[in-house]
The first five atom37 places (N, CA, C, CB, O) and aatype in JSON, in Angstrom:
{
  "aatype": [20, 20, 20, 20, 20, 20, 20, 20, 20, 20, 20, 20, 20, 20, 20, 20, 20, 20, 20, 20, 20, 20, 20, 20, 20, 20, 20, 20, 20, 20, 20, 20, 20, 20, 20, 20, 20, 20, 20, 20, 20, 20, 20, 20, 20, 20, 20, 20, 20, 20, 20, 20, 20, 20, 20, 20, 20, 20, 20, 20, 20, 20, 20, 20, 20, 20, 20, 20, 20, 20, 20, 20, 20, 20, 20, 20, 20, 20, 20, 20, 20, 20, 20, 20, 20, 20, 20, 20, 20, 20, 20, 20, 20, 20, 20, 20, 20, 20, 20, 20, 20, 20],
  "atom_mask": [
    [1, 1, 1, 1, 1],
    [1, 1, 1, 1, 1],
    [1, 1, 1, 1, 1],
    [1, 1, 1, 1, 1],
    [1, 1, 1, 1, 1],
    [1, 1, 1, 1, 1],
    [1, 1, 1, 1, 1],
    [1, 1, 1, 1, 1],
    [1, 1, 1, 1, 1],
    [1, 1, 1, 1, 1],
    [1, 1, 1, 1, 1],
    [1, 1, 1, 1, 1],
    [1, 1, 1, 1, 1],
    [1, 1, 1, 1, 1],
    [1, 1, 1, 1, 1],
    [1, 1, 1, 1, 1],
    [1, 1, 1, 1, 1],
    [1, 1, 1, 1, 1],
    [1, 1, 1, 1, 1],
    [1, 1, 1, 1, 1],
    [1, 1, 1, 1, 1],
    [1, 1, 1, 1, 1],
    [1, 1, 1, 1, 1],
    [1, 1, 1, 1, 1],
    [1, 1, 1, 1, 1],
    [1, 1, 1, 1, 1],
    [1, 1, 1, 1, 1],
    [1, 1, 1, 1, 1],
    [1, 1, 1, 1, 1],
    [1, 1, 1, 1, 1],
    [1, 1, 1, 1, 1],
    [1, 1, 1, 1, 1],
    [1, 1, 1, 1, 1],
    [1, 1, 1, 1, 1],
    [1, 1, 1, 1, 1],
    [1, 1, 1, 1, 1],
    [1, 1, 1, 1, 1],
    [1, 1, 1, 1, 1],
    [1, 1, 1, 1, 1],
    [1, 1, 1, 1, 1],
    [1, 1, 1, 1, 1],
    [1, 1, 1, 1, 1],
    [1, 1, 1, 1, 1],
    [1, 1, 1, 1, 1],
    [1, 1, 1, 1, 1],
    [1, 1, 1, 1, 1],
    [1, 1, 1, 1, 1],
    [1, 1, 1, 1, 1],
    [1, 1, 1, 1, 1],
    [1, 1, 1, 1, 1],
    [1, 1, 1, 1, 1],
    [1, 1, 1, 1, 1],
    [1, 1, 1, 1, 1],
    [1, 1, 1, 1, 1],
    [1, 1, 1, 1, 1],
    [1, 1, 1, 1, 1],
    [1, 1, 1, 1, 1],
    [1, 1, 1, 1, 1],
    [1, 1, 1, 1, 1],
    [1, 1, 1, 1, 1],
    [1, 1, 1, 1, 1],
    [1, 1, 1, 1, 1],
    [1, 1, 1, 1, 1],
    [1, 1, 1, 1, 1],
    [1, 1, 1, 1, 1],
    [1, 1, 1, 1, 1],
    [1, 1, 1, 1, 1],
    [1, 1, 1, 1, 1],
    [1, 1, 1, 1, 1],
    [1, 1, 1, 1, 1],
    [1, 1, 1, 1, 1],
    [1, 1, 1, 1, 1],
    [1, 1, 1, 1, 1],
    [1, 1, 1, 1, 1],
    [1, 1, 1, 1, 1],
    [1, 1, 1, 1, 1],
    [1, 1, 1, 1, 1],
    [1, 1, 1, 1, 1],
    [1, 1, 1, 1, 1],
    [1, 1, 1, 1, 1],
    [1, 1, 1, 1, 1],
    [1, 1, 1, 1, 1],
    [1, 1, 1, 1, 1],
    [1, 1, 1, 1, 1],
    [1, 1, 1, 1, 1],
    [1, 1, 1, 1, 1],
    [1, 1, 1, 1, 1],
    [1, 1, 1, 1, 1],
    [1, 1, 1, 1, 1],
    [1, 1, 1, 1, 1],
    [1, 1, 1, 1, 1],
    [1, 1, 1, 1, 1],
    [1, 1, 1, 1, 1],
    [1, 1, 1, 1, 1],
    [1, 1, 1, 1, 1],
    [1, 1, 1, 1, 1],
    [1, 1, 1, 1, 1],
    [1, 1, 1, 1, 1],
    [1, 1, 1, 1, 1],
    [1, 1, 1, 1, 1],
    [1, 1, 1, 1, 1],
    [1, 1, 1, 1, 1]
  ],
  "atom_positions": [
    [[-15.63, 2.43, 32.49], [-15.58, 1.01, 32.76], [-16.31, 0.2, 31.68], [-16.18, 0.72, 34.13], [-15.69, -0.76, 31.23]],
    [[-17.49, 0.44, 31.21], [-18.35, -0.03, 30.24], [-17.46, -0.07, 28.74], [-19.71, 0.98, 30.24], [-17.72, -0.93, 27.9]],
    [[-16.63, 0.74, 28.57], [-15.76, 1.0, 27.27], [-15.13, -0.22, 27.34], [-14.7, 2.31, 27.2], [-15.23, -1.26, 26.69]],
    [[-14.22, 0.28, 28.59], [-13.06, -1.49, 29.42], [-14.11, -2.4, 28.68], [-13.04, -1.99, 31.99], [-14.04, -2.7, 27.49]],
    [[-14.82, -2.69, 29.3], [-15.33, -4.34, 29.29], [-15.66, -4.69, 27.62], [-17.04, -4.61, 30.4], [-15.64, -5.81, 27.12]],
    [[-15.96, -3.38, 26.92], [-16.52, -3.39, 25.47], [-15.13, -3.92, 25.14], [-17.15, -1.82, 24.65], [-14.94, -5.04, 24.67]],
    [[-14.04, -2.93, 25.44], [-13.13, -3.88, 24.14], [-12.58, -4.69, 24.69], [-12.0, -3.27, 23.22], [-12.02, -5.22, 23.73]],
    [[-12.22, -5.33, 25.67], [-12.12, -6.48, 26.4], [-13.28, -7.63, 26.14], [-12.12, -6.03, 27.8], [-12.96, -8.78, 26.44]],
    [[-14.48, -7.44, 25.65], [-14.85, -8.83, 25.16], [-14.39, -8.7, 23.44], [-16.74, -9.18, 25.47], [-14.32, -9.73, 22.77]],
    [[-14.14, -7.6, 22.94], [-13.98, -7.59, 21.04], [-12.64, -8.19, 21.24], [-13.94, -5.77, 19.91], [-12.44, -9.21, 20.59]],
    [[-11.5, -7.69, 22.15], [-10.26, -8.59, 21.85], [-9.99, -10.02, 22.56], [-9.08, -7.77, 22.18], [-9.02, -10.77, 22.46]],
    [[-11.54, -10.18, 23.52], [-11.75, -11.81, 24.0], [-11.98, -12.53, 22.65], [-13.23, -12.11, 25.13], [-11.18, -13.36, 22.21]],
    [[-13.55, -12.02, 21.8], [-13.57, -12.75, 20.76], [-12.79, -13.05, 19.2], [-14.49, -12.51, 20.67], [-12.88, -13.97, 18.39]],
    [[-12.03, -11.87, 19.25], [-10.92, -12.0, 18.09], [-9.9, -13.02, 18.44], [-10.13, -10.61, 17.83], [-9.54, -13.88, 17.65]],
    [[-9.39, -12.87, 19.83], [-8.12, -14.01, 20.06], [-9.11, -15.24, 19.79], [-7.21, -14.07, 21.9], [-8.58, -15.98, 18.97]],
    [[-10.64, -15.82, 20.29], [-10.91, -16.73, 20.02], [-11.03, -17.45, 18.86], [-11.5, -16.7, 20.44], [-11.1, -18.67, 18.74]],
    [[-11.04, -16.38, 17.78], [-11.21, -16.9, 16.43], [-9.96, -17.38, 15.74], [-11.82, -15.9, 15.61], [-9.72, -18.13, 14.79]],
    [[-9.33, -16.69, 16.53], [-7.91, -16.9, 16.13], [-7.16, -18.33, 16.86], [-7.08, -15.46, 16.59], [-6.34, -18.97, 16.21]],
    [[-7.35, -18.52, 17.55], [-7.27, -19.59, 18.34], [-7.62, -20.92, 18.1], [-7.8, -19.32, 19.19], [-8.29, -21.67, 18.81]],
    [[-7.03, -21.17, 16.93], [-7.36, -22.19, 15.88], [-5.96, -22.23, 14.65], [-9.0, -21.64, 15.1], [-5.6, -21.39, 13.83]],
    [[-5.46, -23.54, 14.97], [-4.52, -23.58, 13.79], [-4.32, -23.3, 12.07], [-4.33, -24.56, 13.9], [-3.53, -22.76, 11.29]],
    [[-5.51, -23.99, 12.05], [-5.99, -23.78, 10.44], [-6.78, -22.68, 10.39], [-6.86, -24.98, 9.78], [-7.1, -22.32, 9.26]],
    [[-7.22, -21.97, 11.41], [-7.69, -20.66, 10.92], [-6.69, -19.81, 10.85], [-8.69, -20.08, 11.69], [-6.83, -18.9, 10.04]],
    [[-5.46, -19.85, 11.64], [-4.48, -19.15, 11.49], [-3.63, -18.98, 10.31], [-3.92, -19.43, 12.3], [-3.03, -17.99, 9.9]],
    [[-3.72, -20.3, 9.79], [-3.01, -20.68, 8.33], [-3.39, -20.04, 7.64], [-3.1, -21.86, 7.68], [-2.65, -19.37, 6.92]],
    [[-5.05, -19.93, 7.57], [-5.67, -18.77, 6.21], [-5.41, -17.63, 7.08], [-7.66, -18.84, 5.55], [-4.35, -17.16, 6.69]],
    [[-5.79, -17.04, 7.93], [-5.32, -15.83, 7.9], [-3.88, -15.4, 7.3], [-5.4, -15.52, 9.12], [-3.7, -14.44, 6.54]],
    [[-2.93, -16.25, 7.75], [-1.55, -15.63, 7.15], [-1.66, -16.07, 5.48], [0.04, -16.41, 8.02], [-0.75, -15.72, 4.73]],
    [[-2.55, -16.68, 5.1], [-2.67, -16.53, 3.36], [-3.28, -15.04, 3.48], [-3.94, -17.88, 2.35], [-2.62, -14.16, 2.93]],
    [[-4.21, -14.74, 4.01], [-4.92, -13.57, 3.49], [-4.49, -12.24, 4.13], [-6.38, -13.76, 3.69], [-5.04, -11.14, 4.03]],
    [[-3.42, -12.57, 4.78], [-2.4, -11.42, 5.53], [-1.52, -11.0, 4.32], [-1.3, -12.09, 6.95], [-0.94, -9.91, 4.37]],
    [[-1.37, -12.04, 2.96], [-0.31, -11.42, 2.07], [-1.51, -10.95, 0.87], [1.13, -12.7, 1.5], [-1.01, -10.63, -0.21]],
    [[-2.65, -10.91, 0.93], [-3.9, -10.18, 0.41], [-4.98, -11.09, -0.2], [-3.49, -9.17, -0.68], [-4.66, -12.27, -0.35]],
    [[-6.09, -10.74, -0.53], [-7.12, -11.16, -1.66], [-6.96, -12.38, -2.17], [-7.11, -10.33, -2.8], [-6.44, -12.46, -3.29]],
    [[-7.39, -13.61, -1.46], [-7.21, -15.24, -2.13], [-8.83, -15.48, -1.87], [-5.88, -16.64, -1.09], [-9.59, -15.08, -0.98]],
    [[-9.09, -16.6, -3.4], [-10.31, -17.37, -3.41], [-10.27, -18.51, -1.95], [-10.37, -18.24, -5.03], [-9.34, -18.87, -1.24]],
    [[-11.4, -18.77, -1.95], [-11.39, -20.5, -1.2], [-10.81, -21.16, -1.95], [-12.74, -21.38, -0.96], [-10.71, -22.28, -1.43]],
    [[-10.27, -21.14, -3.04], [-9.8, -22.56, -3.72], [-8.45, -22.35, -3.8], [-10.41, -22.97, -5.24], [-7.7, -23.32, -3.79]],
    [[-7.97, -21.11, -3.89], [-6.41, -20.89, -3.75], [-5.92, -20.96, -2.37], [-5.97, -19.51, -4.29], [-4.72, -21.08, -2.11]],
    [[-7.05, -20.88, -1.29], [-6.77, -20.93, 0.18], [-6.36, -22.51, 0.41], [-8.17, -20.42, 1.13], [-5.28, -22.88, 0.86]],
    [[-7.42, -23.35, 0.02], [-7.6, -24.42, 0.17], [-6.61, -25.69, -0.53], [-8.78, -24.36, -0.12], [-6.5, -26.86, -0.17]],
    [[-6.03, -25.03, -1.53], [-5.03, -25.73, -2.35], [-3.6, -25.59, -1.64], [-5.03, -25.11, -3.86], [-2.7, -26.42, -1.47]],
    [[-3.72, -24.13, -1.26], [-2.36, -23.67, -0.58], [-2.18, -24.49, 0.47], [-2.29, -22.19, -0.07], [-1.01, -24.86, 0.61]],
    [[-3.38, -25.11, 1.71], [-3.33, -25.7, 2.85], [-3.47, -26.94, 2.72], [-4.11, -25.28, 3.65], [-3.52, -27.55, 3.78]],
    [[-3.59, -27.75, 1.47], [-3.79, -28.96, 1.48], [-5.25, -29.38, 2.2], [-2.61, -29.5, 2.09], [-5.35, -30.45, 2.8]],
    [[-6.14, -28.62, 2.09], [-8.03, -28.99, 2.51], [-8.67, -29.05, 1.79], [-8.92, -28.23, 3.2], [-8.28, -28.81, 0.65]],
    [[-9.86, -29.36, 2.01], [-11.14, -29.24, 0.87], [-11.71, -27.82, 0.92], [-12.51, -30.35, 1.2], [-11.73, -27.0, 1.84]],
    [[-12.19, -27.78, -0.42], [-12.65, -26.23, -0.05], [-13.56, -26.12, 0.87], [-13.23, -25.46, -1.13], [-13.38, -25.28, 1.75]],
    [[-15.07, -27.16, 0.89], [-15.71, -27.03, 2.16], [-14.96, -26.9, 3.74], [-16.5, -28.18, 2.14], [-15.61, -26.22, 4.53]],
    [[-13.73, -27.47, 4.22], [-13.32, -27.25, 5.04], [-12.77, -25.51, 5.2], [-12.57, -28.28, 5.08], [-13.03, -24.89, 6.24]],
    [[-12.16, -24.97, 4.28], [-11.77, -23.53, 4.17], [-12.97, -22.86, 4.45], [-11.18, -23.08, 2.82], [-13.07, -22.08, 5.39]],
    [[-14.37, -23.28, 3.26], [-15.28, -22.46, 3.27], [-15.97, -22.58, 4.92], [-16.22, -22.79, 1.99], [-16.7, -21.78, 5.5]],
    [[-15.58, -23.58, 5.28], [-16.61, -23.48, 7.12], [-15.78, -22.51, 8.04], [-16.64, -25.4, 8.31], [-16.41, -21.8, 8.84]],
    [[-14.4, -22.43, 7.97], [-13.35, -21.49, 8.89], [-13.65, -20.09, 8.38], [-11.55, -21.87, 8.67], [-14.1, -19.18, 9.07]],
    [[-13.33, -20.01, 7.05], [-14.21, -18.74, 6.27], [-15.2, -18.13, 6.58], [-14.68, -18.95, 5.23], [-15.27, -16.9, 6.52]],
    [[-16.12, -18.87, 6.96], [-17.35, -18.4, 7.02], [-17.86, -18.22, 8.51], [-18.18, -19.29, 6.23], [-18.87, -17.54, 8.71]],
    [[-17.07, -18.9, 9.73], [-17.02, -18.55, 11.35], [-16.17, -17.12, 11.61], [-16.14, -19.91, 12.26], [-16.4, -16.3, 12.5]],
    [[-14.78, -17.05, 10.21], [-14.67, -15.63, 10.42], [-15.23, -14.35, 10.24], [-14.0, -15.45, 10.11], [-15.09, -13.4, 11.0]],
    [[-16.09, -14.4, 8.79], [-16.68, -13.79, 8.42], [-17.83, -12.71, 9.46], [-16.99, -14.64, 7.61], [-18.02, -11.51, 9.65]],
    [[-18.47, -14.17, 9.98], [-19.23, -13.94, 10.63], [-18.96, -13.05, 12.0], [-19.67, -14.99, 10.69], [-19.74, -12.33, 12.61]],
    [[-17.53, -13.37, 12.28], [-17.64, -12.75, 13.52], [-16.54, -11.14, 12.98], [-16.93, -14.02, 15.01], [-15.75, -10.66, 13.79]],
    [[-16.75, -10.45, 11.39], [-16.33, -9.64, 11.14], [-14.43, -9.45, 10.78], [-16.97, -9.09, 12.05], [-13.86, -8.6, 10.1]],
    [[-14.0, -10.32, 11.35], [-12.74, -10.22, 10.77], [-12.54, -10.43, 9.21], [-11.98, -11.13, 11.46], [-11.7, -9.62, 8.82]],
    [[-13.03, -11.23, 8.15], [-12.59, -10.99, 6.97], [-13.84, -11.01, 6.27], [-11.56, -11.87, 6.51], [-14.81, -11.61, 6.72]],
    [[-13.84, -10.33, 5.08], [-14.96, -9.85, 3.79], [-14.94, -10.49, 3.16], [-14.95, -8.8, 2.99], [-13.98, -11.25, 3.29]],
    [[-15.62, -10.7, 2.29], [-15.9, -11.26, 1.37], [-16.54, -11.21, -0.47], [-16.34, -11.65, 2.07], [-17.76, -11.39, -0.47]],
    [[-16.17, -11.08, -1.39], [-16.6, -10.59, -2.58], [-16.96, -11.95, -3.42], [-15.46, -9.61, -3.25], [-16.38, -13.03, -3.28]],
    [[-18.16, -11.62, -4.41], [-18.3, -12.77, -5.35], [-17.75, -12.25, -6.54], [-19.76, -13.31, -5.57], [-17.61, -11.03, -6.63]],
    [[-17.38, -13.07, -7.55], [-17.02, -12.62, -9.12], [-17.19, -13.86, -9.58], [-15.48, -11.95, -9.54], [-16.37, -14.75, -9.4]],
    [[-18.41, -14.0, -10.28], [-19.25, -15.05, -10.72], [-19.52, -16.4, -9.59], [-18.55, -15.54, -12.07], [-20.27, -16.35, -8.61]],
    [[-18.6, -17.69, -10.07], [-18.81, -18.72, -9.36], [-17.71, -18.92, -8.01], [-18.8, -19.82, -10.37], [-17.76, -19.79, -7.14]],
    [[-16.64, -17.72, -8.17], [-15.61, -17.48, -7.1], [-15.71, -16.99, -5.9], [-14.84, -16.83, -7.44], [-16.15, -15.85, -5.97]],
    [[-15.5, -17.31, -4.81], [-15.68, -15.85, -3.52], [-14.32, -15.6, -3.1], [-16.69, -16.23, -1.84], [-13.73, -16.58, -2.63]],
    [[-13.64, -14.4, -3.15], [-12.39, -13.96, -2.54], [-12.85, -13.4, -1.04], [-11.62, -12.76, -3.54], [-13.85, -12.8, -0.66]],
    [[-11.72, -13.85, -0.42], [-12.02, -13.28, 0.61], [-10.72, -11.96, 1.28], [-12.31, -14.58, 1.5], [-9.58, -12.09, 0.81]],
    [[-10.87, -11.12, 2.0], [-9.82, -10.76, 2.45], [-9.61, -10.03, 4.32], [-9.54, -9.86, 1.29], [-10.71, -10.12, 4.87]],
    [[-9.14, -9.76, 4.75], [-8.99, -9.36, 6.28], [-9.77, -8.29, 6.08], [-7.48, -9.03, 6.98], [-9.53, -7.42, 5.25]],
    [[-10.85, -8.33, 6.92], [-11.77, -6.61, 7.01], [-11.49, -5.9, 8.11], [-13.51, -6.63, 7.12], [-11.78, -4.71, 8.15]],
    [[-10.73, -6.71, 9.44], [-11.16, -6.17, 10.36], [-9.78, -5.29, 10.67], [-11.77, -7.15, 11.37], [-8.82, -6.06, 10.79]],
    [[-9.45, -4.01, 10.82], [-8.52, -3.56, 11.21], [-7.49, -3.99, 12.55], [-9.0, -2.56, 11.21], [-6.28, -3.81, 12.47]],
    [[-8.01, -4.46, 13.56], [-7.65, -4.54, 14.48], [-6.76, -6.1, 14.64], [-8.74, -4.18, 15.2], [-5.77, -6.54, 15.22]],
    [[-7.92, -6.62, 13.66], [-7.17, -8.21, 13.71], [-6.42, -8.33, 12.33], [-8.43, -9.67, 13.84], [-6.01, -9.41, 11.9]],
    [[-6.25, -6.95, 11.58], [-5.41, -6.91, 10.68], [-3.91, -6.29, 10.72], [-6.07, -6.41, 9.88], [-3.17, -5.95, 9.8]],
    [[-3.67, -6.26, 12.51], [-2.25, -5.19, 12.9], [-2.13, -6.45, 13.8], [-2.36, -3.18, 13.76], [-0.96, -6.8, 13.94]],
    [[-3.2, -7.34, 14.55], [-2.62, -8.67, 15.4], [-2.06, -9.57, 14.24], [-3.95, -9.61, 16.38], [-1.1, -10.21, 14.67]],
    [[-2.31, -9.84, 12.99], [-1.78, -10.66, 11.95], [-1.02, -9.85, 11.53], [-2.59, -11.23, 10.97], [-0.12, -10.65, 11.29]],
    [[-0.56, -8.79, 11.19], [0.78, -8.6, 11.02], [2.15, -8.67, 11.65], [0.74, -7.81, 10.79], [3.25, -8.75, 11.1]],
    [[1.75, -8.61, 13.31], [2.63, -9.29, 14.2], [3.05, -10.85, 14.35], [2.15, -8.96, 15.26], [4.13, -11.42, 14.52]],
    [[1.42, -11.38, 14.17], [1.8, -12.57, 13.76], [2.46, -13.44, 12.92], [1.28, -12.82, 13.72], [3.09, -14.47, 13.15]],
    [[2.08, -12.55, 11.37], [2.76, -13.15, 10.39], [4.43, -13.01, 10.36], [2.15, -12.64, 9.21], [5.3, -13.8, 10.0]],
    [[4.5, -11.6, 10.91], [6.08, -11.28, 10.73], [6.57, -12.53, 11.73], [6.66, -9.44, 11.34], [7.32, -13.4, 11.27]],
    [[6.26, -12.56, 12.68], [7.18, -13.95, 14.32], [6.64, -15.17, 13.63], [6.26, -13.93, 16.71], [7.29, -16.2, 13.79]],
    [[5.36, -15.22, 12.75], [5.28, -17.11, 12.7], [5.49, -17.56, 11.01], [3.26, -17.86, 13.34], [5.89, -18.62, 10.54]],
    [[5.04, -16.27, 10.3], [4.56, -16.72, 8.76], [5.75, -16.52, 7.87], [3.24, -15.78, 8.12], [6.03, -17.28, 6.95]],
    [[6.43, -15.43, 8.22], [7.19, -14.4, 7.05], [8.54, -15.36, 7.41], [7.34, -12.21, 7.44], [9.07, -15.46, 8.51]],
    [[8.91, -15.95, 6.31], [10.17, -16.96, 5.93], [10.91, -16.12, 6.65], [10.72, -17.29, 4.26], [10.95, -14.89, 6.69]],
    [[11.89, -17.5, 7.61], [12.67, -17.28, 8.65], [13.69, -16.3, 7.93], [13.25, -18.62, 9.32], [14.24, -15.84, 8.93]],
    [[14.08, -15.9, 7.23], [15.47, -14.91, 6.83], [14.83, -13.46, 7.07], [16.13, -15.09, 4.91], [15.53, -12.45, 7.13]],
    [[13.31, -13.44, 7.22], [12.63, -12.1, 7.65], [12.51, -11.85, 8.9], [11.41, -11.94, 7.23], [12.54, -10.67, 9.25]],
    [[12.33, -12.87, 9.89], [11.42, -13.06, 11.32], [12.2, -11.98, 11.65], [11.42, -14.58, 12.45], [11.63, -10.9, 11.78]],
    [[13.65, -12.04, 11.85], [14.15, -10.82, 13.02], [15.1, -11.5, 13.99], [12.79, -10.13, 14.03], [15.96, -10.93, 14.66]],
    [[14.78, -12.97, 13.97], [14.92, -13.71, 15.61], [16.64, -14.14, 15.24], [13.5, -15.57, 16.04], [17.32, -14.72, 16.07]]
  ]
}
């Protein structure tokens, strides 16, 4: 039962992070791999401080990594689990309609 409830709050707090439009947007950037904040942020039409605050609520709660290379930070999906829920996702919401399936 204690297991139950363990991953029943990890896939409470992953849907929560996810549970956000513009966080969803970067995820499906970083579902097709390895983008800066500034290529995130250009791609979505935001400021980078806005990327870097969604960035950095994911980070925190382990879904995506993060690397420096000098004045850059790339980020990419760390978390396995919310890296097979974004591939479902991306294929039904992200992956240009001639892919979806539907």
């Amino acid at each position: 039962m204690k297991e139950l409830k363990a991953s029943a709050d990890e896939a409470s707090n992953l849907l929560k992070s996810l549970a956000n439009r513009l966080r969803l947007q970067i995820l499906c950037e970083l579902a097709a791999g390895e983008r800066s904040v500034g290529d995130i942020a250009r791609e979505l039409g935001i400021r980078d401080t806005v990327a870097s605050q969604h960035l950095g609520l994911l980070r925190r709660e382990g879904i995506v990594g993060n690397r420096r290379e000098a004045q850059t930070i790339y980020y990419r999906v760390k978390s396995e689990p919310a890296r097979q829920v974004l591939e479902t996702l991306y294929k039904l919401y992200c992956a240009p309609k001639s892919r979806r399936g539907r």
